[in-house]
Each structure stands twice: as structure tokens, then as C-alpha cells.
C-alpha positions as CSV (number, residue, x, y, z in Angstrom):
1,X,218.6,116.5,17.6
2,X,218.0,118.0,21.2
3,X,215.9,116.2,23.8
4,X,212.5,117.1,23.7
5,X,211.0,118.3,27.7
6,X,208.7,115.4,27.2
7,X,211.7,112.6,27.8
8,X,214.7,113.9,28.9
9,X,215.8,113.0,32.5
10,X,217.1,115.7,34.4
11,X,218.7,114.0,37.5
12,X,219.8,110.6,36.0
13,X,223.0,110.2,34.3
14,X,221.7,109.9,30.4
15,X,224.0,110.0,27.4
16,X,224.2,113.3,25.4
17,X,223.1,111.0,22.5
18,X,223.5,107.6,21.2
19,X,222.8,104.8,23.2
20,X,223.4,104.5,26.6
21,X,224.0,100.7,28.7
22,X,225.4,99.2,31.6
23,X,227.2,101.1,34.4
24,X,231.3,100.4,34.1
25,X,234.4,101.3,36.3
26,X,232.5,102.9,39.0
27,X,235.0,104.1,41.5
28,X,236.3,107.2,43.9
29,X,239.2,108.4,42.6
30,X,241.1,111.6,43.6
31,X,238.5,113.2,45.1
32,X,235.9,112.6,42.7
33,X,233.0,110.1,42.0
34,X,234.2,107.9,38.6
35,X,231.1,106.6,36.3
36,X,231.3,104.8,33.4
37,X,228.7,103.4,31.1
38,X,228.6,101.3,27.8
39,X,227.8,104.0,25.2
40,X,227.6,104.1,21.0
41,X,228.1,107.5,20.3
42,X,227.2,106.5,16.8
43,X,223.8,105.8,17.3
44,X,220.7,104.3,19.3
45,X,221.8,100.4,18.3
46,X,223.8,98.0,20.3
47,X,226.9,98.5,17.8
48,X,230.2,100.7,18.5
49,X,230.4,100.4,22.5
50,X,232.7,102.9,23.8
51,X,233.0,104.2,27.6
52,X,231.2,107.1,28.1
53,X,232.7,108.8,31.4
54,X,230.7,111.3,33.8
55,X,232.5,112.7,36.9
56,X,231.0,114.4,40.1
57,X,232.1,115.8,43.6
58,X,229.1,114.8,45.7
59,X,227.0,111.7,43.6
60,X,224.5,114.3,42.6
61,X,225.9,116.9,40.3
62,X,227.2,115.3,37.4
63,X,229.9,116.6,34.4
64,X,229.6,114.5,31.1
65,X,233.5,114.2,30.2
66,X,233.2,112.3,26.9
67,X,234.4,108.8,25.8
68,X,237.2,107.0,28.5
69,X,238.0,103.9,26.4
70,X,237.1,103.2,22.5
71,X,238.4,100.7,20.5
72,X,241.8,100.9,19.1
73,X,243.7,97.1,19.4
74,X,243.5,93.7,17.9
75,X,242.2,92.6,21.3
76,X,239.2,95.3,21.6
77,X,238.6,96.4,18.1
78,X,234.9,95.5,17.9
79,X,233.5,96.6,21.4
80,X,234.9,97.8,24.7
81,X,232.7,95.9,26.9
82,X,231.6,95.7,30.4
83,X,233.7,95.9,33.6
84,X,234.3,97.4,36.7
85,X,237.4,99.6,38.1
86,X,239.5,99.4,41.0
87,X,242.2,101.7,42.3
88,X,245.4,101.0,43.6
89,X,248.9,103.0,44.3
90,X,247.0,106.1,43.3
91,X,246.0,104.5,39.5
92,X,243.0,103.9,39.0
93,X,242.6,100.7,36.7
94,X,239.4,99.8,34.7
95,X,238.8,96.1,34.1
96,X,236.6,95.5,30.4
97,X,235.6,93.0,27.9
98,X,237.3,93.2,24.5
99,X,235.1,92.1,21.6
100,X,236.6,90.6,18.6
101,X,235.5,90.0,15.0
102,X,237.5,88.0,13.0
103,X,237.7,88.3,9.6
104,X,236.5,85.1,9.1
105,X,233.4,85.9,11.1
106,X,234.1,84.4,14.6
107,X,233.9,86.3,17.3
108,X,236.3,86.4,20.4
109,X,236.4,88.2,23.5
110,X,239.8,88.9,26.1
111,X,239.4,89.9,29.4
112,X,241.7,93.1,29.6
113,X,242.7,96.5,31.5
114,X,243.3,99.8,31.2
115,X,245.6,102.4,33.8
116,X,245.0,106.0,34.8
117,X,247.0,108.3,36.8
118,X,244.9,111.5,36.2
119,X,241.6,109.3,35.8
120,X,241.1,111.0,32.4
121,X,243.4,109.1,30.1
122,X,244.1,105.6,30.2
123,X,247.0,103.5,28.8
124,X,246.1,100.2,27.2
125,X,247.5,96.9,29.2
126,X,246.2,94.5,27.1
127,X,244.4,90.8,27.8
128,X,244.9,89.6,31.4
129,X,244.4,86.1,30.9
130,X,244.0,83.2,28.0
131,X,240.3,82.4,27.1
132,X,239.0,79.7,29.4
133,X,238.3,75.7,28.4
134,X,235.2,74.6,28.3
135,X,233.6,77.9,28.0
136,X,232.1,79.4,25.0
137,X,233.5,83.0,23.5
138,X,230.7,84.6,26.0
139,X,233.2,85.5,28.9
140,X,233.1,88.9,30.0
141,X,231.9,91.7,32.5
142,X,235.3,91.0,34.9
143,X,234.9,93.0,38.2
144,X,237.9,93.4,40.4
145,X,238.2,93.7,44.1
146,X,240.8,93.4,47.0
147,X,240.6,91.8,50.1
148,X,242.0,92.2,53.4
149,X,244.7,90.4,53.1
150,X,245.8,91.9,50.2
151,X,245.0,89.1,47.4
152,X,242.9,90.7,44.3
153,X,239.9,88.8,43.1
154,X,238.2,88.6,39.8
155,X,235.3,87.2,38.7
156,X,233.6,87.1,34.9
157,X,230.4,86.2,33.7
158,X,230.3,83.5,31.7
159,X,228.6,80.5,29.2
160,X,229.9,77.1,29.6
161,X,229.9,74.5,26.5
162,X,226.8,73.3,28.0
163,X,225.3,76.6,27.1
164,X,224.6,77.4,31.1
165,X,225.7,80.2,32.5
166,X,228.6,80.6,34.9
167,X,230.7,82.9,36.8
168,X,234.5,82.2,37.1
169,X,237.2,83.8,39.7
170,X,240.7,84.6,39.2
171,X,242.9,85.5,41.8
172,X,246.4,87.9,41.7
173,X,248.8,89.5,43.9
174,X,250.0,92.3,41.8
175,X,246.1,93.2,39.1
176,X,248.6,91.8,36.2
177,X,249.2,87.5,37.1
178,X,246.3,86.0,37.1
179,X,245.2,82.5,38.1
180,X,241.7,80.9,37.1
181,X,240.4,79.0,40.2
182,X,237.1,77.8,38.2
183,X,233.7,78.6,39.1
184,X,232.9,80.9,41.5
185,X,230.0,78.8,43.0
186,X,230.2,75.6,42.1
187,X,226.5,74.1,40.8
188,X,225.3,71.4,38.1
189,X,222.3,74.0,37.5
190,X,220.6,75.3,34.3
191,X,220.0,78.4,35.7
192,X,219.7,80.5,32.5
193,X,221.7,80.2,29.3
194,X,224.9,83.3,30.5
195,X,225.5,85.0,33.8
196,X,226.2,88.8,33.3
197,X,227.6,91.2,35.2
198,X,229.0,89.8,38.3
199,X,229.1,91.4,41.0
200,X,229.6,90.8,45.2
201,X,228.7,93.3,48.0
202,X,230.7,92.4,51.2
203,X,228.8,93.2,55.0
204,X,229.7,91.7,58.4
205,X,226.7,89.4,58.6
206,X,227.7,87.6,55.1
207,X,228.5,88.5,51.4
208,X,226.3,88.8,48.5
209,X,226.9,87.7,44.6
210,X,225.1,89.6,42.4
211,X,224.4,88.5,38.6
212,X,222.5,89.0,35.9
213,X,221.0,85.5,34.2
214,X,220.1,85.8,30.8
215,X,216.9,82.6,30.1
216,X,215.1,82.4,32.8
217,X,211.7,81.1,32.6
218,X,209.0,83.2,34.2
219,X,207.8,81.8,37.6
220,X,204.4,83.3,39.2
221,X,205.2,87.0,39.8
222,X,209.3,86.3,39.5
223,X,211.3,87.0,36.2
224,X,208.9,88.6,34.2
225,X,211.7,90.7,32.6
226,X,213.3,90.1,29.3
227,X,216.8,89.5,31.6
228,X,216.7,89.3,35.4
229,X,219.5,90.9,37.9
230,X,219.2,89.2,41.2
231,X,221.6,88.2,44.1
232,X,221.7,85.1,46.9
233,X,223.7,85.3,49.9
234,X,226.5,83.2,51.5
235,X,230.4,83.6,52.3
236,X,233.0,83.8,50.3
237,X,236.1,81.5,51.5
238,X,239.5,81.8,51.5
239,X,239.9,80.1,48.8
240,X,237.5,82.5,46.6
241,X,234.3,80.3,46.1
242,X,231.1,81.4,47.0
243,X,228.9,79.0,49.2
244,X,225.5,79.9,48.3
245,X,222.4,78.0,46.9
246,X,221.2,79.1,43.0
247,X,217.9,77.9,44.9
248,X,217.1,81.5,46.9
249,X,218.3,83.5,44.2
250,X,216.2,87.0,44.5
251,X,215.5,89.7,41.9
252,X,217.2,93.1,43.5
253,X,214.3,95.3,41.7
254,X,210.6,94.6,40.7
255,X,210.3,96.9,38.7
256,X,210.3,96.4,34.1
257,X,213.7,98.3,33.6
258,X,216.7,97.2,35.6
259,X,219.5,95.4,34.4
260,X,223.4,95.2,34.9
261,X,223.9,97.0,38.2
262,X,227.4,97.3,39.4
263,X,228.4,98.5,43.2
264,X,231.3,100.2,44.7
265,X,232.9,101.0,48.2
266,X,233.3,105.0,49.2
267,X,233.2,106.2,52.4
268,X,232.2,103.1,54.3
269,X,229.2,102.2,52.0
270,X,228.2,100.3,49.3
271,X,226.9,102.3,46.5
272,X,225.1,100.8,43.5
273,X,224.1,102.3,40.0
274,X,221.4,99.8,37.5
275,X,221.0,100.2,34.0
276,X,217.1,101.6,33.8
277,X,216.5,99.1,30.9
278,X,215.5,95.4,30.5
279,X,213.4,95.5,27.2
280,X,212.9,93.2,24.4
281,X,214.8,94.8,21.0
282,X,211.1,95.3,19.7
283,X,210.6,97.6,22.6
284,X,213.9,99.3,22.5
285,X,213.6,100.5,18.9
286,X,210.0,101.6,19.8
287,X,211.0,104.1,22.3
288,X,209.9,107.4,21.5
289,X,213.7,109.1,22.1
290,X,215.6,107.1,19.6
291,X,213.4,110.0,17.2
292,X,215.6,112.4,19.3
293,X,218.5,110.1,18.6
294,X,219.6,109.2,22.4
295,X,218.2,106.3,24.5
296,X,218.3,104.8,27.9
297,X,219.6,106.2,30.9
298,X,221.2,105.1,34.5
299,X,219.3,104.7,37.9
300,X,219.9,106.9,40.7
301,X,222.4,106.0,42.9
302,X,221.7,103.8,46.0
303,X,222.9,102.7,49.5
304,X,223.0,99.2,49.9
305,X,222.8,97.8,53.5
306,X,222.0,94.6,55.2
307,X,219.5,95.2,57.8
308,X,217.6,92.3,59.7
309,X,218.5,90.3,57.4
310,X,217.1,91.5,54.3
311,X,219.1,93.2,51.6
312,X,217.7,97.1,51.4
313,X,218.4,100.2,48.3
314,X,217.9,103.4,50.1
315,X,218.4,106.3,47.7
316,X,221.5,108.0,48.7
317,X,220.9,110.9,51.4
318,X,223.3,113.7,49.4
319,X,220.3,113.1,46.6
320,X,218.2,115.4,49.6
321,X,220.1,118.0,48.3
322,X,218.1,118.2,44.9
323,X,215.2,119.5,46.8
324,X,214.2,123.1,45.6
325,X,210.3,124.1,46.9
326,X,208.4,121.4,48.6
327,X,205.0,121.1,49.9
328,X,203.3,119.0,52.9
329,X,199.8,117.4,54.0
330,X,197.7,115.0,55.5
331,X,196.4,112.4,53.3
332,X,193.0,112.7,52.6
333,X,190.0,110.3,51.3
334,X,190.5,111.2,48.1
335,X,193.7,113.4,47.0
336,X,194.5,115.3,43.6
337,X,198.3,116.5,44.2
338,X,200.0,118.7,41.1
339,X,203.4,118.0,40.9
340,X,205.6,121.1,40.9
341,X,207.6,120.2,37.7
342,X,208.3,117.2,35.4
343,X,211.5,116.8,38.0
344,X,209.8,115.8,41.6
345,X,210.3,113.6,44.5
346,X,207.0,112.8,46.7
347,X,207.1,110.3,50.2
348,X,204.3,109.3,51.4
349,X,204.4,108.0,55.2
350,X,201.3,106.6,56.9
351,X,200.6,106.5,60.1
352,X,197.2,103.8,59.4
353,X,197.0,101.4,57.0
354,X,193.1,100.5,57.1
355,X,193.0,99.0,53.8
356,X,193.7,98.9,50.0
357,X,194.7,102.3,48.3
358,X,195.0,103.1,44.6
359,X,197.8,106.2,43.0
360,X,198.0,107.1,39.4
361,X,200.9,108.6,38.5
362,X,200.7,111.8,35.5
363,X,197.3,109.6,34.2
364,X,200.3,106.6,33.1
365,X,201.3,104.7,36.5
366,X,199.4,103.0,38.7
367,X,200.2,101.8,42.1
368,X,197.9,99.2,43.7
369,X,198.4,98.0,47.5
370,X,196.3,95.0,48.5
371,X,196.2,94.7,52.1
372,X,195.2,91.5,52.7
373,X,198.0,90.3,51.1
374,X,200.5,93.2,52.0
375,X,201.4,93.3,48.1
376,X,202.3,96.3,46.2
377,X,201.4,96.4,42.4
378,X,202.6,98.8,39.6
379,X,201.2,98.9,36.2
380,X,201.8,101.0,33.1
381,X,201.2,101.5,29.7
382,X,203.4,99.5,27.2
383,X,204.4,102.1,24.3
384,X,204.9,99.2,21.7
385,X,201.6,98.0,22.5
386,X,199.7,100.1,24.1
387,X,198.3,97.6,26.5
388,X,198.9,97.3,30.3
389,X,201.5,95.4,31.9
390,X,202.3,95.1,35.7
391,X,205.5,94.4,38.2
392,X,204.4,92.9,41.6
393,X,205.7,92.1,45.0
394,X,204.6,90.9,48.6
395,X,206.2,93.1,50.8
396,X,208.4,91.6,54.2
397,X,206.8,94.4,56.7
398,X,203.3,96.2,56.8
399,X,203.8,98.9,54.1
400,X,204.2,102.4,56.0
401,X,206.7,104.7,53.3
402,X,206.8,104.9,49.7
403,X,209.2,107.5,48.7
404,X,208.7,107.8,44.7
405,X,211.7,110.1,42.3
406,X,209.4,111.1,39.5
407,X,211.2,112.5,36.1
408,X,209.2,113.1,33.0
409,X,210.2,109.7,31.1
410,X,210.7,107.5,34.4
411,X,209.9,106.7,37.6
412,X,211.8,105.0,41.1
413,X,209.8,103.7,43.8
414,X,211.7,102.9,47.3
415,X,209.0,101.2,49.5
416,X,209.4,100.9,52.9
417,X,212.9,102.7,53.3
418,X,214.8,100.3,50.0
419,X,213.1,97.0,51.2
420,X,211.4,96.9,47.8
421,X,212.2,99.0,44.4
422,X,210.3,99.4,41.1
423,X,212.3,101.4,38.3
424,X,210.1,101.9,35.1
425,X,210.5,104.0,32.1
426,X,207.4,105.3,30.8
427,X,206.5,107.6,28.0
428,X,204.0,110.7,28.1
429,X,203.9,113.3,25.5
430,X,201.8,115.4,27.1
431,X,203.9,117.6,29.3
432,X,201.4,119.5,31.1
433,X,199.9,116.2,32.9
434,X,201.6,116.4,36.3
435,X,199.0,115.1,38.3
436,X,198.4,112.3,41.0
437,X,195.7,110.9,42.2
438,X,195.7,108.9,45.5
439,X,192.0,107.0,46.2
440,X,193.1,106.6,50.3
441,X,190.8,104.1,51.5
442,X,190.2,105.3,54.8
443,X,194.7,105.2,55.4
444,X,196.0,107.9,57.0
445,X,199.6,109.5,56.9
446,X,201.5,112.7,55.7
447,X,202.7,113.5,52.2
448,X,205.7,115.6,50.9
449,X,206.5,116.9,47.5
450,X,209.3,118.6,46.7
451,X,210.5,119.8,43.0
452,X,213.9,119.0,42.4
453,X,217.0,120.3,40.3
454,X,219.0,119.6,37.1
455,X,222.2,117.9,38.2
456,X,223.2,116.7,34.8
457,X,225.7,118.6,32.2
């Protein structure tokens, strides 16, 4: 089946087909940018995870190179899950999840690794460690970093017997020995049923652990998502627990579809990738390109800085060079902008902020700002219902930039340079609808468009 102009993303890293999930591995290797992603090849179900592999030169112009690691061992035969990738004496060594089936039906998973020398073909090391006590068989997602005195660090999601979610940290000397140092912040919390995807972004001013809880309970405008993917800041100490509290835990994007992000270091920054996807399995089979047999896709990649104290996503600057034509303005009262293609990027800056404004994006998304209560709302039309649903959030500083990357199935919103973010998929069939609509409300500013480029193969 080919992808059909109405859904395919042009400038996100997508699978060629099957089903695409979480970002994996992400590293710079040899000169290049290293992506992985959980991928079935096999189809648009959560079944036959693989590593799908894309490589690139400069974060923006991406080659597809296939499947990295599929299953092939006792330890991994039913899934090569989530991890992340670290590289060392010019190897570079991806970290994953094995999953197990037995044949009497219970399911284990091992915590294992994979080498590279060329970054292409990997040899198999096996498990790293024994299963942990008083944990449940959901342990995985390791991620692997080094610090500067040279010790290596690993930490897992995890589900305790309790059926609460965890994280654990191993440390090693040599990314083989490994010693289990228990919980990574110790708490007596229910804070959702399993932790996913661990992660922990390092600055001057502090660190951060990032995590994805699975059971959270909704709570006024937080964790309206099937899954949430949030972070809380504190220090790591030297003897690799986090001091933190569960208590100011903070989604990372309101938007309806972001899950699983992953970071890594290159070039002096922090550089994170999302899965654009956080929908019930009822959604997920309604999605209009499992018809065209692929599904799902990855989030552009973004800076992540601390700045005055508050954790911003800037997109990343080498993504300016997507820009093909571009046009600029004034806002006006009311504005009726056509979007050069299906593939667009539009910033709005305003230079007054008098009062509430309304956008609607291609006749789908809406974007609501209440000033008053310096809140930003997006809505959009649910495809399994058809009914509208909405993301909100009360913004730190006065709104004065919204910088939106607008693809024909989904849409990223970075308010006020990567304070806020909203990533939505949303499906139109119509592809000649490339309108938006901005009611101004008396605000002032400038706009830019620009139509961007493929970047994908």
C-alpha cells in the first residue's frame, strides 16, 4: 500500500510501513545522528517489535536503513524492546528489553545489550543482569549513561509486587558488571501501576528524571492522556539516587499524543525525540493509515534547556533549514492565511496582547487563548468519535510566540520559545483545506509562513 498525500508526514521520522513506537538507541556515532524506534514490520499491531534504524548527517534529513535488532535468542525471542544507546571506545552499544514467552505461557523479560563498530550491525551480548526481587516480569526500557568520573549508570522502568511503578539503577565500571542499587528515588507512593521509559537530562542548576507512569488518575486539566510522560527535578548523588519529590511531577507536553520520549547528549545539548502517540487501542485501530497499512510516527527533534528555572523544548535550529518559500505580515482583525503546502511551519509573534484570540487550523484545530487567565487551549476532532476533545495549559509568562510545524496528519505547537508544547495527530481527508483562520481580538504582532521540505527517505 503507499501512503496516501492526505496522512503521510513528510518531516517526521515515520515507518515505511507497519507500526511505528517509542524512540530507541538515540546517539551520535561516527559522524552521524543514530535513531531507533520500536517497529513491527509485520503489521500495524503491537506484536513482532523489531528496531527500525534511521540515520542523518544534520537531525533533519533522514535515510531509513531498515531493521538494527530483531529477535533471534532465547533471551529476546518474543520482542526487542525499549532502550537507549551509549557509545564508548568507538562502539556504539544499544541497551533493550528482551521479551520472553514461555511455552508454558509466562512471560519474562532480561535486560540486555547489543555492540556495533560500524553502527550498522550489531553482535548480540546477552542479559546484563538477573531479574530483580520483588518486582513483577514488567522491568524494562534500561537507559545507560556515564558520568564524570567515569562510573556507568542504568536505570529501568519497572512494577514492583505491589503493582506500583518503580524505577531501579544499576551501576558498572566496564557496560558489562552490573550492580542493582534499588530504587532510583526512593518513595512509598502509588504513583501509577509501571514507570516507562526512564530517562534523566543533566544541567548545571540540577538534574531531571523523566518517566512515563502508566495509571494515573486524571486531575483538573493534568493527565488527561491514556499514559502520561512527565519529569520532576532534583540531584542525583554520588551514590545514584535521585532526590526528588513524586509530589511536583510535571507533564513535559500538553498536547493528546506524546509518549516515551528519550534524550541524548551531541554537541553540548540535550536533544530529545517523543513518540507522537498516547491513544487508547480503540483509537489506534481507528486511525485512518492502518488502511494504508503503516501507523504512528516520531516528534521532531528538540533542544532541551533549563532556563529561569523552568524546563523549555525549543525545536532544534538546523530544522530552519527546511524552509523553502515563506511569506510575512502584520496580524490583522480578522486573518484568512493559505498555507503554501500540506508541509508548513507559521510563528506568530505579538507585539500586544489586548485580549482573547481564536485560530483554526485546516477547518480541524482550534487554538483558544484566554487572557484573563493567560491559558492556552487546543481542541480537535476525535476520529473514533467524532466529537471534540481539548488539551489545556496556564502558561508561566504573558503569551508573546507560538511557533506551530504543521504536516498534513499532525501538528506541534512551541508556545513562547518551548515553555509549553502541544503535539496532536489529527486526520483530514480533504487535502485541499490549507487554511487558517485567526479571529485577532484587537492583538497585534507579525506572522511568518514558510513551506517546508521532504527530509524523509
Amino acid at each position: 500500500m503507499n501512503k496516501s498525500d492526505a496522512y503521510n508526514l513528510k518531516y517526521h521520522i515515520t515507518p515505511p510501513y507497519g507500526l511505528l513506537n517509542d524512540p530507541n538507541g538515540l546517539a551520535f556515532f561516527k559522524g552521524q545522528y543514530h535513531v531507533f524506534h520500536q517497529w513491527n514490520p509485520g503489521g500495524t499491531e503491537h506484536r513482532n517489535k523489531c528496531w527500525g534504524h534511521a540515520v542523518s548527517s544534520d537531525l533533519v534529513h533522514w535515510h531509513r536503513k531498515g531493521i538494527a535488532l530483531e529477535p533471534s535468542e532465547w533471551y529476546d525471542k518474543d520482542g526487542i524492546y525499549s532502550g537507549g544507546g551509549a557509545v564508548h571506545n568507538d562502539k556504539l552499544y544499544l541497551f533493550y528489553t528482551g521479551n520472553v514467552v514461555r511455552a508454558d505461557g509466562v512471560k519474562e523479560s532480561y535486560q540486555c545489550a547489543a555492540v556495533s563498530e560500524d553502527g550498522e550491525s550489531f553482535y548480540k551480548m546477552g542479559p546484563l543482569f538477573e531479574h530483580p526481587t520483588g518486582y513483577t516480569r514488567h522491568v524494562r526500557d534500561p537507559k545507560v549513561w556515564k558520568d564524570q568520573r567515569g562510573n556507568w549508570w542504568l536505570i529501568v522502568g519497572a512494577q514492583r509486587e505491589d503493582l506500583t511503578g518503580d524505577t531501579l539503577v544499576y551501576k558498572s565500571e566496564d557496560l558489562s558488571s552490573w550492580t542493582c542499587l534499588g530504587s532510583f528515588l526512593e518513595h512509598d507512593d502509588a504513583f501509577g501501576f509501571m514507570w516507562e521509559c526512564p530517562d534523566v537530562l543533566q544541567f548545571l542548576e540540577n538534574d531531571v528524571f523523566v518517566f512515563s507512569p502508566q495509571g494515573l488518575s486524571e486531575a483538573g486539566e493534568n493527565y488527561k492522556n491514556p499514559n502520561q510522560s512527565g519529569y520532576i527535578t532534583g540531584k542525583i548523588t554520588e551514590t545514584g539516587k535521585f532526590e526528588g519529590k513524586l509530589s511536583e511531577f510535571k507533564e513535559l507536553d500538553r498536547g493528546f499524543d506524546f509518549y516515551a520520549p528519550q534524550s541524548f547528549e551531541a554537541g553540548g545539548r540535550t536533544i530529545m525525540f517523543g513518540w507522537m502517540s498516547a491513544m487508547t487501542e480503540e483509537a489506534e485501530r481507528a486511525v485512518p493509515t492502518v488502511q494504508e497499512g503503516w501507523i504512528h510516527a516520531l516528534t521532531l527533534p528538540r533542544e532541551i534547556e533549563w532556563t529561569d528555572g523552568v524546563l523549555v523544548q525549543k525545536p532544534l535550529r538546523e530544522l530552519q533549514s527546511l524552509r523553502l518559500d515563506g511569506i510575512q505580515g502584520d496580524i490583522q482583525q480578522n486573518d484568512v492565511w493559505l498555507l503554501p503546502s500540506l508541509q508548513a511551519e507559521l510563528i506568530i509573534r505579538f507585539s500586544k496582547l489586548a485580549g482573547n484570540f481564536r485560530m483554526v487550523v485546516r477547518d480541524t484545530v482550534q487554538i483558544e487563548y484566554d487572557r484573563e487567565h493567560n491559558s492556552l487551549t487546543v481542541w480537535r476532532t476525535n476520529w473514533l468519535t467524532n466529537e471534540q476533545e481539548y488539551r489545556k495549559a496556564v502558561l508561566t509568562h504573558r503569551l508573546s510566540e507560538l511557533q506551530m510545524f504543521i504536516e498534513s496528519s499532525s501538528l506541534e505547537v512551541f508556545v513562547n520559545e518551548g515553555e509549553e508544547v502541544f503535539s496532536l495527530r489529527y486526520f483530514l481527508e480533504d487535502i485541499v483545506q490549507r487554511s487558517v483562520l485567526l479571529e485577532a481580538g484587537g492583538n497585534e504582532g507579525k506572522v511568518s509562513i514558510y513551506q517546508l521540505q521532504e527530509c524523509v527517505e
